[in-house]
Residue frames as a rotation matrix with the C-alpha (Angstrom) as fourth column:
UNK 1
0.585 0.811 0.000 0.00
0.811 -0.585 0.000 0.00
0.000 0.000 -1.000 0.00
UNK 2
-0.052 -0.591 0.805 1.61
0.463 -0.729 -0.505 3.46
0.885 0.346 0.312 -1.29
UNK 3
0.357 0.004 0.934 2.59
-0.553 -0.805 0.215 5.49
0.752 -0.594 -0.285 2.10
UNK 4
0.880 0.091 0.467 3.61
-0.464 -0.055 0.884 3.21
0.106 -0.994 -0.007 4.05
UNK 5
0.150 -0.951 0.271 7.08
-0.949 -0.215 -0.231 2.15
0.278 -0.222 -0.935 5.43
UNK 6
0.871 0.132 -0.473 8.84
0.113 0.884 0.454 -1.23
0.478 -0.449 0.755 6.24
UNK 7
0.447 -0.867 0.219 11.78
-0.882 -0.468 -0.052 -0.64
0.148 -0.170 -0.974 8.37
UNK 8
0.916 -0.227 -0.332 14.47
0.267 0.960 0.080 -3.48
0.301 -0.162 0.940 8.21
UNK 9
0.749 -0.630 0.206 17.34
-0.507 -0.346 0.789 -3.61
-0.426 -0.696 -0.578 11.21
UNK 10
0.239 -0.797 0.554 20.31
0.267 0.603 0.752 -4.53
-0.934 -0.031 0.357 9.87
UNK 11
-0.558 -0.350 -0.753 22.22
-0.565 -0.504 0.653 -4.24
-0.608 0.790 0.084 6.65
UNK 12
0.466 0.798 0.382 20.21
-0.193 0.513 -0.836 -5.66
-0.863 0.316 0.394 3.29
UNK 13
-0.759 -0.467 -0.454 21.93
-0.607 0.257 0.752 -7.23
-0.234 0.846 -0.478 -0.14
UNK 14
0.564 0.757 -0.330 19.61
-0.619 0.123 -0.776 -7.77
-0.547 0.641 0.538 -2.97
UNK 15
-0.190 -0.540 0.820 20.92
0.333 0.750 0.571 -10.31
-0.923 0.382 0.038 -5.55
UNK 16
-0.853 -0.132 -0.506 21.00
-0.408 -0.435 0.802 -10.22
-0.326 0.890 0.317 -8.98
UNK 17
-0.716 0.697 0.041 17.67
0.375 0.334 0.865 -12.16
0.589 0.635 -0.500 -9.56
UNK 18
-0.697 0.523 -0.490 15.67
0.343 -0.355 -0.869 -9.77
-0.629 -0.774 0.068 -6.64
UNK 19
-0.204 0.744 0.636 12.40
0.557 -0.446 0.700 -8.43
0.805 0.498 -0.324 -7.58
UNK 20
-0.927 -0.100 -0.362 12.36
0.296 -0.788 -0.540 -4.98
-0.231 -0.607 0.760 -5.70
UNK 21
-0.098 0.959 0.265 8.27
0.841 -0.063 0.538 -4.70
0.533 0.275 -0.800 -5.57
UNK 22
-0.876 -0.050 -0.480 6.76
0.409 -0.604 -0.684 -0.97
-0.255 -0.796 0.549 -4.91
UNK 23
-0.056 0.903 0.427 3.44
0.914 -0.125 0.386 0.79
0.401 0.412 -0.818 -5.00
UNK 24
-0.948 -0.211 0.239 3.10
0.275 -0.921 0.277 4.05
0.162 0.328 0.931 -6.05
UNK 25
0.327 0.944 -0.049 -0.22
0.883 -0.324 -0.340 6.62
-0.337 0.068 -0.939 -5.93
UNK 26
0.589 0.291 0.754 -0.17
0.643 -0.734 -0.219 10.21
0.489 0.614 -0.620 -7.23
UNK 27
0.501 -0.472 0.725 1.74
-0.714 -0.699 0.039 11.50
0.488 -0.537 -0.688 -4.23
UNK 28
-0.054 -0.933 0.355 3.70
-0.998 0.040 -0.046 8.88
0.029 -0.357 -0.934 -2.56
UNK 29
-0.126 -0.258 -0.958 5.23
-0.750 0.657 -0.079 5.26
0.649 0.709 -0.276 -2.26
UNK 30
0.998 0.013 -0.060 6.10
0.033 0.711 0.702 2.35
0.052 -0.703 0.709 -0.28
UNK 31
0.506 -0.862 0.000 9.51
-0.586 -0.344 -0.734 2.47
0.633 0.372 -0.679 1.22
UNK 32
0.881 -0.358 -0.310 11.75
0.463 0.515 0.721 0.33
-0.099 -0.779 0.620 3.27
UNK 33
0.768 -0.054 0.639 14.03
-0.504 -0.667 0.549 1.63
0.396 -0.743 -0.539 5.71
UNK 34
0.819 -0.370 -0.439 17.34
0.365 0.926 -0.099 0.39
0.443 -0.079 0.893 6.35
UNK 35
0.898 -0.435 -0.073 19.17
-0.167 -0.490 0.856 0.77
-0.408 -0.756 -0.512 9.99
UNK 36
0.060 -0.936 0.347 22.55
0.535 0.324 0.780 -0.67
-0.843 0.138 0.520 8.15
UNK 37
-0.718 -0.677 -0.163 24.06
-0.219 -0.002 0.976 -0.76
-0.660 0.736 -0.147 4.69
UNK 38
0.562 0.614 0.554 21.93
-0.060 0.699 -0.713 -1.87
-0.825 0.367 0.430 1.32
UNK 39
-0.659 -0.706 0.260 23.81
-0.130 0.447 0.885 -3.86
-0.741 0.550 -0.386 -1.45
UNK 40
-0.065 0.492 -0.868 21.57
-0.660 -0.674 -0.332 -2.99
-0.749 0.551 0.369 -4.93
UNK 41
-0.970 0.099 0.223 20.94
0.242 0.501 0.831 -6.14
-0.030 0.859 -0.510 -7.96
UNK 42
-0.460 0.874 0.156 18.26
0.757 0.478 -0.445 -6.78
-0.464 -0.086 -0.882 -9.33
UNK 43
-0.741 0.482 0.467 14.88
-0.277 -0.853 0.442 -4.72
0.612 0.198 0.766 -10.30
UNK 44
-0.800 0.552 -0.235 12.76
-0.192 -0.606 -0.772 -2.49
-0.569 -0.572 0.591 -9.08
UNK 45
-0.554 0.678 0.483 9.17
0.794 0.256 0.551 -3.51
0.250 0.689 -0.680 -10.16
UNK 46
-0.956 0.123 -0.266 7.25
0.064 -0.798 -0.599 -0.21
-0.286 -0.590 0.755 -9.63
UNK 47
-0.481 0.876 0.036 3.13
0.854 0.459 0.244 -0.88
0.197 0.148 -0.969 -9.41
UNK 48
-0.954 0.116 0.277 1.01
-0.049 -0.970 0.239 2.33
0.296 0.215 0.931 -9.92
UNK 49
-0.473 0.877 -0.082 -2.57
0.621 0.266 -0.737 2.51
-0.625 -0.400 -0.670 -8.54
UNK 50
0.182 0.606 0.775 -5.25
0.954 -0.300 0.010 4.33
0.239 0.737 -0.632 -10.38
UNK 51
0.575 0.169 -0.801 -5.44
0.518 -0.832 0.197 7.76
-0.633 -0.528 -0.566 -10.14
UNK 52
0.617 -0.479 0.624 -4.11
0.115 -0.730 -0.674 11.28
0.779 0.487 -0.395 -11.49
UNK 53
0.458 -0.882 -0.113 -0.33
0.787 0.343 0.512 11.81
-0.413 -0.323 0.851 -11.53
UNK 54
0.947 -0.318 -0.046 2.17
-0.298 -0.816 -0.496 14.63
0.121 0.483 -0.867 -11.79
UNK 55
0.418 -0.884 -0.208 5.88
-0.176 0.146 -0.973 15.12
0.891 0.444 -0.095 -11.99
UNK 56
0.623 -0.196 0.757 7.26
-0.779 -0.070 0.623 14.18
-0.069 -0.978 -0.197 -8.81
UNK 57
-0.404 -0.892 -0.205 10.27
-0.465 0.393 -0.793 11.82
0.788 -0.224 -0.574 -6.78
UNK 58
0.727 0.683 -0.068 9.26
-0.403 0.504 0.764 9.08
0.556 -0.528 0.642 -4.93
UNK 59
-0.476 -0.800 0.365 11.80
-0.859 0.335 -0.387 7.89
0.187 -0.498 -0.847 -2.13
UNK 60
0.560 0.468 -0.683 12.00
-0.642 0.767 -0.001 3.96
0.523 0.439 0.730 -2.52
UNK 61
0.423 -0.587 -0.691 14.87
0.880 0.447 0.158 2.90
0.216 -0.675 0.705 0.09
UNK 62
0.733 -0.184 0.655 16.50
-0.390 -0.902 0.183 4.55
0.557 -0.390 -0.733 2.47
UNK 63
0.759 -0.399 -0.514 19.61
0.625 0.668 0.404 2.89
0.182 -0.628 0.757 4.10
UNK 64
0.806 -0.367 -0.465 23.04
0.052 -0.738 0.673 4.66
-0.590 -0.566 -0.576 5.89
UNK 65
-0.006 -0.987 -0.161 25.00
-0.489 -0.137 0.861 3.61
-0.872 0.084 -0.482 3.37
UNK 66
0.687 0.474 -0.550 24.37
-0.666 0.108 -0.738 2.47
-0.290 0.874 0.390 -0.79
UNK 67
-0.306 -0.915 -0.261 26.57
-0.535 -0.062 0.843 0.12
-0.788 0.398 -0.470 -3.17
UNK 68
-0.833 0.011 0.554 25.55
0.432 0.637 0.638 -0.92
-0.346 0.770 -0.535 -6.48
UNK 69
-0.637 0.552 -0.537 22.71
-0.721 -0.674 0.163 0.05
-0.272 0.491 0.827 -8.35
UNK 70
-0.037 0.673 0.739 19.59
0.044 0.740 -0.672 -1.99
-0.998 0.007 -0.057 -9.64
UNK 71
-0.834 -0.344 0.432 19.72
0.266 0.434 0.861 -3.63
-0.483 0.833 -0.271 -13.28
UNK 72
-0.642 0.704 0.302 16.19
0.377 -0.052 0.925 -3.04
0.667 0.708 -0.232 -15.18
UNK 73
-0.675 0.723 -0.150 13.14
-0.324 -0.472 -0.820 -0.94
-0.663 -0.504 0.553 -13.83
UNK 74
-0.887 0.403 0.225 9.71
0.423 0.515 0.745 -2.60
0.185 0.756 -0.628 -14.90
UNK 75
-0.650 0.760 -0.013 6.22
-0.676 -0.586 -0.446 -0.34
-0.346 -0.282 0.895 -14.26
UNK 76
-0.852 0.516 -0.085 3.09
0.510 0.856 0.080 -1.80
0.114 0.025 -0.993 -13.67
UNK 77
0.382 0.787 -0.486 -0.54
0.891 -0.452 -0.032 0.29
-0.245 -0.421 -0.874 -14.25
UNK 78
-0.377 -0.481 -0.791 1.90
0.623 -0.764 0.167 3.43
-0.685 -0.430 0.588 -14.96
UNK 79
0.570 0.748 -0.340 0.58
0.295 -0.572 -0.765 6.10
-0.767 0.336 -0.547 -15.94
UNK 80
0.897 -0.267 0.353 2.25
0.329 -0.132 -0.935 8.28
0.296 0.955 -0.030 -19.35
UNK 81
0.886 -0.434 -0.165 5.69
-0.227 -0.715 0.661 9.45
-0.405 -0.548 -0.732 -18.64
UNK 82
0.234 -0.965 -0.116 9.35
-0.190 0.071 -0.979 8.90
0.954 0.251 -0.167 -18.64
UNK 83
0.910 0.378 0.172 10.82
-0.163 -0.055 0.985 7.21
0.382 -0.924 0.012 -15.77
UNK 84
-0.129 -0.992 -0.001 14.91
-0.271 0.036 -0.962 6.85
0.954 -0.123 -0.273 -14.14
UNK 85
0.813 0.214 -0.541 15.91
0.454 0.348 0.820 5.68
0.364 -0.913 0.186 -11.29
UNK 86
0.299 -0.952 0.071 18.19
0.163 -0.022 -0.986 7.36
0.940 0.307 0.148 -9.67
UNK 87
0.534 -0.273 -0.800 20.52
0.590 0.799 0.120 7.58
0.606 -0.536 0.587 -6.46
UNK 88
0.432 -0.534 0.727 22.77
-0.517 -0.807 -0.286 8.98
0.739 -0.252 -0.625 -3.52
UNK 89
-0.880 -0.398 -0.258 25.01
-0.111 0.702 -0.704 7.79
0.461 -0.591 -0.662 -1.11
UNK 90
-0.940 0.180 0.290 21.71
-0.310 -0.092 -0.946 6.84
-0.144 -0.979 0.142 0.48
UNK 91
0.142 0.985 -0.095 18.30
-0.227 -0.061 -0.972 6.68
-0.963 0.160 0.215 -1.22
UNK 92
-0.825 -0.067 0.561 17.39
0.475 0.456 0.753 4.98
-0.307 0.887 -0.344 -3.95
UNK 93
-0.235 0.886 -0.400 14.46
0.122 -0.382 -0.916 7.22
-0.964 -0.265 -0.018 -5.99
UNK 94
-0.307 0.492 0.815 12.10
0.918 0.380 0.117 6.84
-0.252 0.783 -0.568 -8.66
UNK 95
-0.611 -0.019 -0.792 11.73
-0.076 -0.994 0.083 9.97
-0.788 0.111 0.605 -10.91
UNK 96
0.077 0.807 0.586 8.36
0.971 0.072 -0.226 10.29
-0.225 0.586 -0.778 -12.82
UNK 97
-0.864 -0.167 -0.474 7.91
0.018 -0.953 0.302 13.08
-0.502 0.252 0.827 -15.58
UNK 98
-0.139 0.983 -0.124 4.40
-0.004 -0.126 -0.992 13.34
-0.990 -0.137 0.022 -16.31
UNK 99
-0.689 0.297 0.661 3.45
0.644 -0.169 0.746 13.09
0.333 0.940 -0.074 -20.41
UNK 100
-0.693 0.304 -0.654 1.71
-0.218 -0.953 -0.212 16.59
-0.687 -0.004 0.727 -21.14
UNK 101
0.034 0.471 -0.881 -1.12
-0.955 -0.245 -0.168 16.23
-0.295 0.847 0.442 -23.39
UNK 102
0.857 0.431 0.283 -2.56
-0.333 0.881 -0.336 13.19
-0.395 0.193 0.898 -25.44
UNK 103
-0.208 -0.635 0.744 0.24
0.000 0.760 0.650 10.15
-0.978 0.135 -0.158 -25.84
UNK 104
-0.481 -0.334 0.811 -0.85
0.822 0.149 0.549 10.15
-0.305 0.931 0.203 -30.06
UNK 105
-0.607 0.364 -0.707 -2.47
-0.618 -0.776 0.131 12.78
-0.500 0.516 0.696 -32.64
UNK 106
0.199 0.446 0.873 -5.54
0.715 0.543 -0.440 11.28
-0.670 0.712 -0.211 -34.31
UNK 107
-0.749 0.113 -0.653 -5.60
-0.559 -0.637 0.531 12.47
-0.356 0.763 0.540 -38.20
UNK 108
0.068 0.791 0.608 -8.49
0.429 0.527 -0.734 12.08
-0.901 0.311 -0.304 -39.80
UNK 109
-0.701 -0.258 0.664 -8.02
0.653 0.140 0.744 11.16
-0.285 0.956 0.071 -43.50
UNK 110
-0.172 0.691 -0.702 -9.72
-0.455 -0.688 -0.566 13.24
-0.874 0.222 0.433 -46.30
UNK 111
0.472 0.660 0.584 -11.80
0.259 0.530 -0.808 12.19
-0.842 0.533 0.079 -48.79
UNK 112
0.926 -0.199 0.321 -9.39
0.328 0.002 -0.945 13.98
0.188 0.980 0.067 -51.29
UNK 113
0.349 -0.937 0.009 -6.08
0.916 0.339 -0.217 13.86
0.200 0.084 0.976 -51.73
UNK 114
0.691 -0.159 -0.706 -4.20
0.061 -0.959 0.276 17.39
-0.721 -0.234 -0.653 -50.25
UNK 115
0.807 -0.492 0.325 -2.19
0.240 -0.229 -0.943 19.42
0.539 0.840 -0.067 -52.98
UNK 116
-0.133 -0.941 -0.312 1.60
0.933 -0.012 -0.360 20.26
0.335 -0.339 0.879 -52.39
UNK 117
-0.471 -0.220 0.854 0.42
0.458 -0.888 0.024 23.74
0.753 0.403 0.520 -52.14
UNK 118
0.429 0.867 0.254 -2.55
-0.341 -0.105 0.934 23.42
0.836 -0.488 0.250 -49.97
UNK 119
0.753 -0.283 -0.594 -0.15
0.595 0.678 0.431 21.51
0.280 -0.678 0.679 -47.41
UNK 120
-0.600 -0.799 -0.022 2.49
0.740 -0.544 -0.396 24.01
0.305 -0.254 0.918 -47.69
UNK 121
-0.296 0.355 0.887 0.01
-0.340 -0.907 0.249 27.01
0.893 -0.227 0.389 -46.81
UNK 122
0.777 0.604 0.175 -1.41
-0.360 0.198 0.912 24.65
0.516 -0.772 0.371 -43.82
UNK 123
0.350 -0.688 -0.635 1.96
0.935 0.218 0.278 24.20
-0.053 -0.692 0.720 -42.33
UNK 124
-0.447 -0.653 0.611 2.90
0.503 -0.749 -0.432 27.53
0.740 0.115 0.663 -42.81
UNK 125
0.245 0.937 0.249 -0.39
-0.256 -0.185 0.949 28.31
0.935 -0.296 0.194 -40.70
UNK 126
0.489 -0.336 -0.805 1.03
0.683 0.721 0.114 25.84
0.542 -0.606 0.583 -37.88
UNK 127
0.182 -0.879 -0.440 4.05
0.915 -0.011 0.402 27.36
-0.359 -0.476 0.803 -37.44
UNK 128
0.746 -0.012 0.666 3.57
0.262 -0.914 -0.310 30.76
0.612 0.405 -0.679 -37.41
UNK 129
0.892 -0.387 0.235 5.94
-0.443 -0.854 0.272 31.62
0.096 -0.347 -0.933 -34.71
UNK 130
0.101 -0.883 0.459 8.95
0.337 0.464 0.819 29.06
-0.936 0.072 0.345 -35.80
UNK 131
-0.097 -0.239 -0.966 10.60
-0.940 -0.295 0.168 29.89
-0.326 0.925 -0.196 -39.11
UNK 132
0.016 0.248 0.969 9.19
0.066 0.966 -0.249 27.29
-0.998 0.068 -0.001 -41.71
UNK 133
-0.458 -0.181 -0.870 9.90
-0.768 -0.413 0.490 26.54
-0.448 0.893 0.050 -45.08
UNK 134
0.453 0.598 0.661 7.72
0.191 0.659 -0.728 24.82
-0.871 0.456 0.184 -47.49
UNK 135
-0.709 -0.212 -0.672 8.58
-0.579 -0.368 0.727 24.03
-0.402 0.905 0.138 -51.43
UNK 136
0.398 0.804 0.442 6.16
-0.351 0.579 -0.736 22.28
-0.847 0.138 0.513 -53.60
């Protein structure tokens, strides 16, 4: 359940076939707490619940002292974005950039065929305040 902590006393060392499972919501994660050292393989499987997401850092481990780094992030439920994992001599965190706006462009086809001209004057339209060139 996203928010809520596991704290684990001692030092922790993930292998290389670990499945690092978290669960995410719109504002925050599951994390686990480590009183020692953690040793990094493996991936991070990061499970999203429903809901509406922005750009935000999610702290995913916390231990006194990092080494290594986890091998493959997999998302589960996730919403549009761009995700990284990334690190400090401490904390292991999950950076989510939000996708702006719709994920494709419908076009909807016309019934006749568009002239080179007519296409150059409707991109020129577009992109009135970049510097386009059109030739036909």
């Amino acid at each position: 359940m996203p928010g809520t902590a596991m704290t684990i006393a001692g030092n922790l060392a993930l292998q290389s076939g670990a499945l690092y499972v978290v669960y995410l919501n719109g504002t925050t994660a599951t994390l686990a707490n480590v009183t020692g050292t953690a040793a990094l393989a493996g991936t991070v499987q990061a499970s999203f619940a429903r809901g509406t997401y922005l750009s935000r850092t999610y702290d995913l481990l916390h231990a006194s002292g990092l080494s290594g780094t986890f091998s493959n992030l997999i998302t589960t439920n996730a919403p549009p974005g761009l995700f990284n994992l990334d690190y400090t001599a401490t904390d292991v965190f999950l950076d989510f950039t939000a996708q702006v706006g719709p994920a494709r462009r419908s076009i909807r086809a016309s019934r006749t065929s568009p002239t080179p001209s007519t296409m150059c004057s409707t991109a020129a339209a577009r992109c009135r305040r970049a510097s386009c060139r059109c030739s036909a």
